[in-house]
N, C-alpha and C positions, 0 to 999 in steps of 0.2 A: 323848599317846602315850608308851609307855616306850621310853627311850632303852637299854635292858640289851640286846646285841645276842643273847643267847642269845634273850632274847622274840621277833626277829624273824626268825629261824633255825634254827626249831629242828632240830635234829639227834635220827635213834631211837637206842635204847640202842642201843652197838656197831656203828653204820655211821661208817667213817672220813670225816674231812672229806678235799674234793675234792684239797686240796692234798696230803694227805698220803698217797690214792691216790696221784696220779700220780708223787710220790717215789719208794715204792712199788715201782711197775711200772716207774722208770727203774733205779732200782737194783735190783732183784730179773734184770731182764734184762741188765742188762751182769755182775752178778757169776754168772749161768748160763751166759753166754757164754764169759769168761773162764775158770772151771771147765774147757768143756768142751774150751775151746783147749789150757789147759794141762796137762790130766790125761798120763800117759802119761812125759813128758820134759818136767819144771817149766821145769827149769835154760837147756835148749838154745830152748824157746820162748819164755821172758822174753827170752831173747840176742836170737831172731829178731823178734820185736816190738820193741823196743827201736830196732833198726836199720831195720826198716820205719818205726816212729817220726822216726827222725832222719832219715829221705830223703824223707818224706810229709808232714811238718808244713806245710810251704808251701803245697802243692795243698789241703791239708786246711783251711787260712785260709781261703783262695780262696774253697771251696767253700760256707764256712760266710757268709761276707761274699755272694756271692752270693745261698744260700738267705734272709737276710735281709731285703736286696733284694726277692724277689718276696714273701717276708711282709708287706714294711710297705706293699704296694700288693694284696697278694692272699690268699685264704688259702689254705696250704699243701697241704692237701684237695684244695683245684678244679686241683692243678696233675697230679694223680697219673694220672688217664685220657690228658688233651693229652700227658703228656711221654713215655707210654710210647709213643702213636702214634707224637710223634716219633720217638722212639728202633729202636721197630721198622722208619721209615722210613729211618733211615740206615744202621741196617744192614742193609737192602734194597741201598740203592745204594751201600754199601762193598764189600759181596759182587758188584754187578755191576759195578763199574768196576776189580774183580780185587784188592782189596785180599786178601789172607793169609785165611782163615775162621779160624785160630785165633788171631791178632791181633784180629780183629772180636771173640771169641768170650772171650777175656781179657780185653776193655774190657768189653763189655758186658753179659754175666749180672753181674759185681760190681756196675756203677750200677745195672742192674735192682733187685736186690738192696738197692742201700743208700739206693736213691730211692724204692722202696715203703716199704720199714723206714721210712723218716724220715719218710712222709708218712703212715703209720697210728698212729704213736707221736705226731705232732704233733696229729693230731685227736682224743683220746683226750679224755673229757667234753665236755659244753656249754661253748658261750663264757660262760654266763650263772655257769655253776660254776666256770670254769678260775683257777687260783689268781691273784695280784695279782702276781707275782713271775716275773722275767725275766732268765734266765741268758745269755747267750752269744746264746740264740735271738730274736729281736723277735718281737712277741705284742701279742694285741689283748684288752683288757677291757671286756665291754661287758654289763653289767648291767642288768637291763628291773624289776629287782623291788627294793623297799625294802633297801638293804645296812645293814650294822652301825654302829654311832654312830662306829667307828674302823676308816678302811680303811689298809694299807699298800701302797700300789706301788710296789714296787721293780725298777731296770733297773739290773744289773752288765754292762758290757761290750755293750749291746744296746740297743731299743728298746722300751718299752715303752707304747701307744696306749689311755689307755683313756677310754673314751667314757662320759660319762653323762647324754648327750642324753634317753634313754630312760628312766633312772631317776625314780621317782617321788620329789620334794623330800621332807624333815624337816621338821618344826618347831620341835625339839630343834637343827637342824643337823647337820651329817658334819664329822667330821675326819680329815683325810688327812695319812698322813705320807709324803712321800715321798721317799725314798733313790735317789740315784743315784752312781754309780762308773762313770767315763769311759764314760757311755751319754747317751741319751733320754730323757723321759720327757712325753710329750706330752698334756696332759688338756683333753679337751673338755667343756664344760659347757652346760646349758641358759643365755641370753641373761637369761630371768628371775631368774638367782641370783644371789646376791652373795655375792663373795669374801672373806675374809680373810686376805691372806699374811702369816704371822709371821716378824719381819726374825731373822734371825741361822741358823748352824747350815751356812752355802754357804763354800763354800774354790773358788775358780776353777769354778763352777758357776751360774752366770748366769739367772735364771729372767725370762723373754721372754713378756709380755702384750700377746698379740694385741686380748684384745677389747676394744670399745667403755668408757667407762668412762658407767656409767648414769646419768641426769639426777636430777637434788636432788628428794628427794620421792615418787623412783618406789619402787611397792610392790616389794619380792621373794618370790619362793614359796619360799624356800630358801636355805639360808644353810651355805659352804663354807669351811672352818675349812682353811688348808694350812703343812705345816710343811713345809720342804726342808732335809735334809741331804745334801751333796755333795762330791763333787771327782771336778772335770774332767769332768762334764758340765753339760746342757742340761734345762731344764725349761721348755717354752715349756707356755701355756694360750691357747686360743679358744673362741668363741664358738658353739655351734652356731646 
């Protein structure tokens, strides 16, 4: 089998790859946004952003630390229908235990708003398509179909889970480069594979082998080539 990963990928003329999509549509919609914030009075809305910046950046962690949380146990997606019922449910009974309606009504069209937006923006392609790469956000990679000779997962500041329980083994083998910067990066492998870590390239960056290590003799279906560059994260691997 050829190891040229264009042969196992192919792409038609002029459809973008998945990654380069969703760049994309992240930056295409924040600088429309921006645009339409700031058209009118540049000057006095930079000033006012700015200051909403400095007084929000805290809750805005929070938030972000939070939504990761239910990412690396759920996906983002399945939380969108539950969190709105919640949320129309309390402010049901804000509104009846006499709370203000235009305090309820201040809080809540915004997270309506910013908790749909995150939760359509997060689900945008297949997991099978979604890029290797993890900003800020924790994200799951989970590939069911033959991937290219050279993968990169990378987690800056986040988690990054990807699974390749499902994927179909090489014979060529995969090699993986994976970069972390004070994140995660957690890789699940088939029990039949066998690993290769290559020493060097970790600065305060620890890589934590959970699985079994295979008995003298046994066959492998696949053979996982891993390079780690890091600092100040964590790169644990197990067993599926």
């Amino acid at each position: 089998m050829s190891s040229d990963p264009a042969s196992r990928q192919p792409t038609a003329v002029g459809q973008q790859a998945p990654h380069e999509r969703r760049a994309r549509i992240w930056l295409g919609g924040i600088l429309l946004l921006s645009g339409a914030f700031l058209v009118g009075d540049t000057a006095h809305r930079l000033s006012v952003a700015w200051n909403l910046f400095a007084h929000w950046w805290p809750w805005a962690l929070i938030g972000l630390a939070v939504v990761n949380l239910a990412r690396r146990f759920l996906r983002i997606e399945s939380l969108l229908a539950p969190g709105l019922l919640v949320l129309v449910s309390v402010v049901y009974l804000a509104l009846q235990q006499g709370v203000e309606p235009d305090l309820v009504i201040n809080f809540a069209v915004p997270l309506v708003a910013l908790f749909a937006g995150l939760a359509l923006l997060a689900s945008i392609s297949s997991a099978a398509g979604r890029s290797w790469t993890r900003v800020l956000l924790t994200g799951r990679v989970e590939p069911t179909s033959l991937v290219a000779a050279t993968v990169n997962p990378r987690a800056f500041l986040c988690e990054n889970l990807v699974d390749l329980s499902n994927c179909p083994p090489d014979p060529d083998g995969i090699t993986m480069n994976v970069t972390v910067l004070f994140g995660h990066v957690q890789l699940t492998v088939p029990e039949d594979w066998h690993l290769c870590l290559e020493p060097g390239g970790r600065l305060l960056a620890p890589v934590r082998d959970t699985s079994p290590t295979p008995p003298e003799g046994a066959g492998h279906a696949g053979l996982l080539r891993i390079h780690v560059l890091g600092f100040g994260g964590v790169v644990s691997i197990h067993r599926a």
